[in-house]
N, C-alpha and C positions, 0 to 999 in steps of 0.2 A: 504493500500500500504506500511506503514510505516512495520507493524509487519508483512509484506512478507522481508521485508530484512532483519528482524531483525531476522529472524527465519534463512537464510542462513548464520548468523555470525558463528563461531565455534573456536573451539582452534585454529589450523592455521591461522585463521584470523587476528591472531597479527601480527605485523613484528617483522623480526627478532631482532629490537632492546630492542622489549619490555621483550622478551624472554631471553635474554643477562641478562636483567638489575632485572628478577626474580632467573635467576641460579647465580650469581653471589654469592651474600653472601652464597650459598652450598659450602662444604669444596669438594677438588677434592675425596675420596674414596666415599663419598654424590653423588658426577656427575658420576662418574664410570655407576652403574647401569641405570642412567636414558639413557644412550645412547642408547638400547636399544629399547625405546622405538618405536623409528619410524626413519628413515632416516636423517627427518631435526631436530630432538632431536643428532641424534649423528654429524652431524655437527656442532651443536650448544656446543653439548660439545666437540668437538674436539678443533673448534675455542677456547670457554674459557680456555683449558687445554693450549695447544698452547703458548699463549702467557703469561699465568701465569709461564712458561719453563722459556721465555725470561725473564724475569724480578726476578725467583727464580736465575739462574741460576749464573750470576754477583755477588749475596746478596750483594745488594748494602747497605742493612742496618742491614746488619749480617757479621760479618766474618767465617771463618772457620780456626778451630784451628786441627794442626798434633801434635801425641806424637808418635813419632816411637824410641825406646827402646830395650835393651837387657832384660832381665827378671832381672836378676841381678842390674839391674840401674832403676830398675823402680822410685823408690824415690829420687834421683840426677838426670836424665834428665829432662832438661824443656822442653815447648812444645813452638806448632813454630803456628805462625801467617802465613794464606796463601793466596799468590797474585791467583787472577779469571785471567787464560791466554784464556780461549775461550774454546767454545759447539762448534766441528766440524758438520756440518750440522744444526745446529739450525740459523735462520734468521727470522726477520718479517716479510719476502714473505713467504706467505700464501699458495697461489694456484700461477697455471700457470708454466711454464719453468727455472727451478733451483730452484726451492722450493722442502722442505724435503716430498713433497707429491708427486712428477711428475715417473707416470710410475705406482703407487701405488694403487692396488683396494682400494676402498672406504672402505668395512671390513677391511683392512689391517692397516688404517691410523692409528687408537689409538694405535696398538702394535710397531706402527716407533719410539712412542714416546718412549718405554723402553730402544729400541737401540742407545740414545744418552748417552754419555761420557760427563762432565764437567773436564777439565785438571787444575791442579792448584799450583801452586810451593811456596814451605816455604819461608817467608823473615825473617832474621837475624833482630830484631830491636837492635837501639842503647842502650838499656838497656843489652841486651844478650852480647852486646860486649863487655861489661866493668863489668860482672861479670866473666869474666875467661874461659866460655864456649868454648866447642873444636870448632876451627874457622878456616877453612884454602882457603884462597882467591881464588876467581874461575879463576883469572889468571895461579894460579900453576896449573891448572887441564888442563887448556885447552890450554895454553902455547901460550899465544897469550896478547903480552903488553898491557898494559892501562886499563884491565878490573878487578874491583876489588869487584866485588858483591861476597860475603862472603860468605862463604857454612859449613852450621854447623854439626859437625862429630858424627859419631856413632860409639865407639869401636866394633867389633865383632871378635873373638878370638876360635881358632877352635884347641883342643889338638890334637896330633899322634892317640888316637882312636875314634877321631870325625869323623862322614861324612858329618855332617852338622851344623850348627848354625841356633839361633830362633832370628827373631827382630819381638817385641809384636808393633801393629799399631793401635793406638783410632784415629778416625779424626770424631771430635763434630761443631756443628751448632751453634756459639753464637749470643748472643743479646749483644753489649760492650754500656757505657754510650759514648755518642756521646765527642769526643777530647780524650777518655783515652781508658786503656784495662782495664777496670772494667766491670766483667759479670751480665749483667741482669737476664739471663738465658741461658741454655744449654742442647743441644738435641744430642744425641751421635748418630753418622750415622752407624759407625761401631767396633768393636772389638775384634780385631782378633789375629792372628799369623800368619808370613810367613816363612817359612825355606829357607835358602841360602845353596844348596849344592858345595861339592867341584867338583864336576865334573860339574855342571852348570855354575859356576862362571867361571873354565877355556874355555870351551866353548862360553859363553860369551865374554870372552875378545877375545877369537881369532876372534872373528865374529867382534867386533868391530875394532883390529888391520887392518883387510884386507878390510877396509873402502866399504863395502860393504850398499847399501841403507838399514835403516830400515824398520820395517815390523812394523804395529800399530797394528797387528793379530798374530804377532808369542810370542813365548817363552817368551820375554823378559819383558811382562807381570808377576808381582805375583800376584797372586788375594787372599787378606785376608780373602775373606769369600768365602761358598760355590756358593753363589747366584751369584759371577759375579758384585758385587754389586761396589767393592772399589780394587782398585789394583794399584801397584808400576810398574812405569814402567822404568826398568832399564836397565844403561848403562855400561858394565863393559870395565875395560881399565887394561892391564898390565902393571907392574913395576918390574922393574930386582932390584933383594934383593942380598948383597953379600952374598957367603957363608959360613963365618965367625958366623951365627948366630945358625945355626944348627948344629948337632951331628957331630960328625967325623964318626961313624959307626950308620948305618939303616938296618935293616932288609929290604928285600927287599918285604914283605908282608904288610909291616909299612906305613903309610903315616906322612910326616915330621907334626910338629906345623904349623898350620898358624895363622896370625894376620891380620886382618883386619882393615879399619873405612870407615863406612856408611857415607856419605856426603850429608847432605840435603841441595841443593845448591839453596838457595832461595826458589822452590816446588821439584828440582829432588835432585838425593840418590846420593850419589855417595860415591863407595865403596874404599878402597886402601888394597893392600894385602901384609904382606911383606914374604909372602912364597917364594916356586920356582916359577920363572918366569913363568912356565905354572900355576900358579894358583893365581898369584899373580894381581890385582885387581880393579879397580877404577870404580863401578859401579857409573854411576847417575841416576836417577829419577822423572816422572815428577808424583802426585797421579790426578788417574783417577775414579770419582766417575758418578755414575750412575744417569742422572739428574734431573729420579723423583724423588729417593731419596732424593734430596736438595729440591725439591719443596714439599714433605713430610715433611720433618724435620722443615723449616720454617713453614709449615701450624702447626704445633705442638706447637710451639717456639709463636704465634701468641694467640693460644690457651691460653696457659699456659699464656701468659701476660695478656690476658682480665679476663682468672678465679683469679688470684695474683688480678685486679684492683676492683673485685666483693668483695671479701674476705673481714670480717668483723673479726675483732681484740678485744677480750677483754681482757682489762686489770684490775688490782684489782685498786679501789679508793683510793688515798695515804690519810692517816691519819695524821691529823697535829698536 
């Protein structure tokens, strides 16, 4: 009687918890393929993907470091330490009504996860401030007393036969020693370029003058790589420049000098232009990265700290 039941045990015969607690130490590209397997193989890994988002996604024991750059400044700009503001759609409700699954075929759940966005904004620390760094308080930006969170600038500077300008964007994964910024380790998420055109820029500010709602889908997105992966999302604002600064005579073929500065106001850009009115500028930014990506970049950053603690060191015998 015994080995008639013993004979109907089988794989599924586990529960779900036992099953958890076997995929768990697999890295998520490891669980990718096994979902596959059978229906409650990719629940199973959807659940542990899931919630490995939530808890990547904050890096509660990682920061994430921005260096957005002129090409020209690459060695004089520093880089900026970034506040986690929130994964639109990502929560611990799982299943059921308001969860990022509801409405969703079942095949369809693993590829929801691609489409979340982690939003995140640069903070000024008190080190930055007191080396001389371009710093202009985000009260002057947004013209509203009392608020003085700092917004660190980026020259960008466009000659009469420019159409555009470059800001070079790293945004890396670190491991810092706990109370300091001392790096343990460092996973680089992305490394790009994005161009600022002048016909974009002007466009932008008029959209932003006519206080019109934004759009988290349109234009105002730059996306530094091909994949979609990491992108700026910027605010531009005009500023009236006298005319005192420009030529007395232009070609009317000519487009005048502009000057810019990129504002990283805690995670967004914000740009200032002192051209013509019509081009003249005050983008801001909030960077928006892709949140497997950070759940990648930590599983690496993890990696790399346990092979570092494997490693074995030799050194030569000191002679006395």
């Amino acid at each position: 009687m015994a080995s008639s039941k013993t004979s109907q045990l089988h794989l599924y015969s586990l529960p779900n918890e036992v099953f958890v607690h076997i995929l768990s130490p697999f890295s998520t590209r490891d669980l990718l393929p096994l979902a596959t397997i059978s229906h409650r193989f990719h629940d199973l890994v959807l659940r542990i993907i899931h919630y490995r988002l939530l808890l990547a996604a904050a890096l509660k024991e990682y920061k994430l470091i921005l260096e957005c750059f002129h090409p020209s400044s690459k060695l004089t700009e520093p880089h900026v330490f970034c506040k986690y503001l929130g994964t639109d759609g990502l929560s611990d409700r799982y299943e059921g009504k308001g969860s990022l699954y509801e409405d969703v075929d079942t095949a369809k759940r693993l590829g929801r996860l691609t489409c979340l966005y982690s939003r995140f904004r640069p903070e000024v620390t008190i080190e930055q401030m007191g080396t001389g760094a371009r710093i202009t308080p985000y009260s002057d930006l947004e013209g509203e007393p009392g608020k003085e969170n700092p917004a660190v600038t980026r020259p960008v500077n466009l000659e009469d036969f420019e159409n555009f300008s470059q800001l070079c964007v790293v945004a890396s994964v670190v491991k810092v020693v706990p109370g300091t910024d001392l790096l343990l380790s460092t996973i680089e998420v992305v490394d790009g370029v994005v161009r600022l055109f002048r016909d974009w820029l002007r466009d932008q500010g008029q959209r932003s003058s006519s206080d019109a709602p934004s759009n988290s889908t349109d234009d105002s997105i730059l996306w530094v790589d091909t994949g979609q992966n990491v992108g700026l999302k910027l605010r531009v604002r005009q500023k009236e420049v006298s005319q005192q600064q420009f030529p007395i005579l232009i070609h009317r073929d000519e487009m005048p000098p502009a000057s810019y500065e990129v504002d990283i106001e805690g995670l967004g850009d914000t740009a200032t232009s002192r051209a013509r009115a019509d081009a003249d500028t005050y983008p801001t930014a909030e960077l928006h990265i892709r949140t497997t990506r950070l759940l990648l970049a930590v599983e690496q950053s993890q990696q790399d700290q346990r092979d570092y603690t494997r490693a074995v060191i030799f050194t030569r015998p000191r002679v006395e």
